[in-house]
N, C-alpha and C positions, 0 to 999 in steps of 0.2 A: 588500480582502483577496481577496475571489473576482471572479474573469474567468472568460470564459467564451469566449474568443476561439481561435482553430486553432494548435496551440504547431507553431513551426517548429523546436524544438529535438529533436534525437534522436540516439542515438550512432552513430557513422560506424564501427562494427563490431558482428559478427555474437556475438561472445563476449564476456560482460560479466561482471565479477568483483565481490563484495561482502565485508564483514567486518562480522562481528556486535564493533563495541569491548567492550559488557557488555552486561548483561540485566538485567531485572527481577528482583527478591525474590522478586515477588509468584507467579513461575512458574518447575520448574524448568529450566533452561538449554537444555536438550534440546528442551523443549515451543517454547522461542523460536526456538529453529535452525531447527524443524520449521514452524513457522506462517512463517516469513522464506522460507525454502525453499518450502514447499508457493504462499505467493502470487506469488513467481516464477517455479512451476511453471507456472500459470494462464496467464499471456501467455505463455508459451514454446511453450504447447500451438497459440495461434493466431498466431501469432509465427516467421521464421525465426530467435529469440534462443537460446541457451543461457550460462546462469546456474551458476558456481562460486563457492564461498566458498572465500579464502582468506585467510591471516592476517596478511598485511598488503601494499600496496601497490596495495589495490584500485579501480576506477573510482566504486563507491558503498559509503558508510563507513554504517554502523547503527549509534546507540547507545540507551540509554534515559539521560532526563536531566533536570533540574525550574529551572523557573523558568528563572536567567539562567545561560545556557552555551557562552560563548562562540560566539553567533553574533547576528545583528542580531535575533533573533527571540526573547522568552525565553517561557516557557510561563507560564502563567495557574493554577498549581493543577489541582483535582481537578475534572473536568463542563464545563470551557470546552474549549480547543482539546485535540487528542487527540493527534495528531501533526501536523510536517513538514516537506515534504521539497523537493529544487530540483531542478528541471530539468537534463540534461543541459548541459555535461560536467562539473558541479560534484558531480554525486551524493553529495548530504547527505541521511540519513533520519533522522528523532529520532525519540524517542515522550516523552510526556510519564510521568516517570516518578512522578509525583504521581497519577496514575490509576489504578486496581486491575486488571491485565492477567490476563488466562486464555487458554486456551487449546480453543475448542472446549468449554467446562465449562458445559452448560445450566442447571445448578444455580447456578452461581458465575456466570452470566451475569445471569440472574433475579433475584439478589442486589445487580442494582448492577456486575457487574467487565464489564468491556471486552472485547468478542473480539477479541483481536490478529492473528488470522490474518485480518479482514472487512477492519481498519485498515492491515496490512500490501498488500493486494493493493491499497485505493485509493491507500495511496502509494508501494509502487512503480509504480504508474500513473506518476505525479509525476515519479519516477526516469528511467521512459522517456520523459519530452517530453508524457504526456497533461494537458490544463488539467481543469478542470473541468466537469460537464457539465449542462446543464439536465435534464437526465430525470430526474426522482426514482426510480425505478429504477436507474439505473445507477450501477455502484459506484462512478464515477467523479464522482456527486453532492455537493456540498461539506456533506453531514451524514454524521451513523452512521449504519447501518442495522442496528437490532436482529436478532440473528442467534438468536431465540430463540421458535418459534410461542405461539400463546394456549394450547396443551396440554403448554407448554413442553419441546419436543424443540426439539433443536437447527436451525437452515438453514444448510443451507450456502449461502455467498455465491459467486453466480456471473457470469460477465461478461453483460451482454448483448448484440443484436446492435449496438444502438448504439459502445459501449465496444469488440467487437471491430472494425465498420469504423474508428475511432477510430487503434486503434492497427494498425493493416492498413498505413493509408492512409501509417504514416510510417514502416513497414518489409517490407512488405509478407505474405503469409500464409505457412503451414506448410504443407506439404504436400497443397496444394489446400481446406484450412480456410475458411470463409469465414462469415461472418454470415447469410448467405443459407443454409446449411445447417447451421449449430451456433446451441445455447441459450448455448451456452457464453457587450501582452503582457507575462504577468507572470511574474517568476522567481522565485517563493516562492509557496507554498501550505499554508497550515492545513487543519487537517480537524477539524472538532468536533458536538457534540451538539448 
């Protein structure tokens, strides 16, 4: 299930379109636009991409969805896989909807729920052509990463340089952006705990 090899997949245009199908319960709708939004904000920053949601017709489809859903992949319940999502130009993104989602909620994170916006940005990694990465730091690693310190305040999850030459290398930077000066083959990927 994880590789770890250079994905030669990536989209042959600079403006890329998504639709949220539904959301989770567990969070309101607004909080899921925002975490979907805000982690395609993150590559765009190092990225010459820019990312619109629209309501239908889009390059990458978002839904949240449990077990078997119509796709070769079904989800596993609650603490196995978390989401996932394919490679360009198929852009499929799931999340497992059998998971307890939040949004940014250090309390509700502490508690067991999922930060959606951490899961979001490693798979729209996914979305843009990125595999998986050996560095246990980078969010591009095929586990979570707890987004919640030992004095339980939130982290924010951030690229690193790894992760941004990563996806540099297969669209190239923003506006002189580079890893060198910001903190900032298989076609299907899971992401889990």
């Amino acid at each position: 299930m994880y590789s770890f090899s250079e994905s030669t997949f990536k989209w042959p245009k600079k403006s890329i379109t998504y639709s949220i199908e539904n959301t989770s319960p567990d969070l309101p709708r607004r909080d899921a636009e925002r975490a979907i939004k805000k982690a395609f904000d993150t590559w765009s920053k190092v990225v010459p991409l820019d990312f619109s949601e629209v309501s239908s017709g889009a390059d990458i489809t978002i839904r949240f969805a449990s077990q078997y859903h119509n796709d070769p992949w079904p989800f596993d319940g609650r603490g196995g896989t978390l989401a996932h999502a394919t490679f360009p130009p198929n852009g499929q993104l799931h999340f497992d909807e059998d998971e307890q989602w939040t949004y940014k909620n250090a309390d509700e994170i502490m508690n067991g729920a999922t930060d959606l916006y951490a899961v979001a940005i490693h798979e729209s990694g996914h979305t843009l052509g990125l595999d998986h990465s050996r560095d246990e730091s980078s969010i591009m690693a095929p586990f979570y990463h707890q987004t919640v310190d030992e004095n339980g305040r939130y982290i924010t999850p951030e690229l690193t340089s790894g992760d941004i030459d990563k996806i540099q290398k297969l669209y190239g930077s923003r506006g002189g952006i580079s890893s060198t000066f910001s903190r900032v083959k298989s076609f299907f990927h899971g992401f889990g705990r």
